[in-house]
C-alpha positions in Angstrom: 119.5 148.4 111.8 120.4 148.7 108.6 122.6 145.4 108.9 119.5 143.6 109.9 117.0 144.6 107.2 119.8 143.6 104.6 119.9 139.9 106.7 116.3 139.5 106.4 116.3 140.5 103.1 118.6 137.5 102.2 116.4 135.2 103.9 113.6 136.3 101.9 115.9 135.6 98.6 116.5 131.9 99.9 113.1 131.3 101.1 111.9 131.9 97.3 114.7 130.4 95.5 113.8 127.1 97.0 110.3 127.5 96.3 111.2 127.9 92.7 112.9 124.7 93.1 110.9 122.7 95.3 107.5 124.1 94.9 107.3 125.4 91.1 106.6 129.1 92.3 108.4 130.5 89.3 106.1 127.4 86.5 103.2 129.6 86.3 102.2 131.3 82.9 100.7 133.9 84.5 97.2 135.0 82.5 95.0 136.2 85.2 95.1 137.8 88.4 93.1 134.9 90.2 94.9 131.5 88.4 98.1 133.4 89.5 96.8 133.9 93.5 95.8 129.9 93.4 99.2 128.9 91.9 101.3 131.1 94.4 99.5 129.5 97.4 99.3 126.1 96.6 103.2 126.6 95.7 103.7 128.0 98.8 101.7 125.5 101.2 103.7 122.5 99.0 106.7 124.4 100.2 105.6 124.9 103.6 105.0 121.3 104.4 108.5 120.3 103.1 109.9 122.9 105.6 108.2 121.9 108.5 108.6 118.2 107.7 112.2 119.0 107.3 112.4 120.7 110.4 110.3 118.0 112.4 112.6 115.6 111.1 115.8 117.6 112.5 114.5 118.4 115.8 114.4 113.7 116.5 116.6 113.7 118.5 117.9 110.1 117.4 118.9 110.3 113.8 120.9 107.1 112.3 124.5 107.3 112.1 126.2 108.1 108.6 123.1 109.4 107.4 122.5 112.7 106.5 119.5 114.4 107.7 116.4 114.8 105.3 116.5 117.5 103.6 114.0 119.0 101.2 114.9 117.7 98.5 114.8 114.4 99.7 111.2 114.8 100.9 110.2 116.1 98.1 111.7 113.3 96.1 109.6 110.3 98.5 106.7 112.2 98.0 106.9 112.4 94.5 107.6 108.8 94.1 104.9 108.5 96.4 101.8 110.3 95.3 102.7 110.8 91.5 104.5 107.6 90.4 103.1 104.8 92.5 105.2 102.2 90.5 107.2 101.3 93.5 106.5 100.5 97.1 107.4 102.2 100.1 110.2 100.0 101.1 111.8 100.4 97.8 111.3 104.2 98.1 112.5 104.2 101.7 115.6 102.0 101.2 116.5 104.0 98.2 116.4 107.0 100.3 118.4 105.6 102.5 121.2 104.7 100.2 121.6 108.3 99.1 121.8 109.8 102.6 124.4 107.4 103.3 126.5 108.0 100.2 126.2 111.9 100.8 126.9 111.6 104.2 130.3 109.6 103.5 130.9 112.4 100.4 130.4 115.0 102.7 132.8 112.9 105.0 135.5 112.5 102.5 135.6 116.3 101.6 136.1 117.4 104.6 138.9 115.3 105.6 140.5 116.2 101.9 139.7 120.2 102.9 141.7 119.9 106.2 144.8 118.2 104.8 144.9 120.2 102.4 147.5 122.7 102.7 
């Protein structure tokens, strides 16, 4: 039992460190009860949509080879470029996006083949 509340408890820790990172939960000077309420839940819904966008996006079932999946920060970077810096188009944005998943995925690639020969 006690196994299990410390395991949820860690989930809990996660599930707010990446809204401080993804959301800005923690960007709030807090002054008043009600500003602070309206930060924390527009923080949380900005981190909600990333997650199940993320999650929507691993349950395809077809995903490109040597591409990693999307992550959250990835969405959150295309919508960023998206909605708050319109300066590019979407194929840029998309291609771009592309180019990064690929070079993690051959990063991610490379480690581990350095990890297992290693002795």
């Amino acid at each position: 039992m006690l196994a299990r509340v410390a395991g949820r408890r860690w989930t809990v820790e996660e599930s707010f460190q990446t809204g401080k990172e993804l959301a800005g939960l923690d960007e709030h000077q807090v002054r008043r009860w009600t500003s602070w309420h309206r930060w924390t839940v527009l923080a949380m819904l900005a981190h909600a949509l990333l997650a199940v966008t993320a999650a929507r996006e691993h349950a395809r079932a077809a995903r490109p080879h040597g591409l990693i999946p999307l992550t959250l920060q990835e969405i959150r970077r295309i919508l960023t470029h998206l909605l708050a810096r319109p300066t590019h188009d979407l194929t840029q944005i998309l291609r771009w996006s592309l180019w990064r998943r690929r070079h993690q995925a051959v990063a991610r690639d490379c480690h581990y083949r350095r990890r297992d020969q290693s002795p």
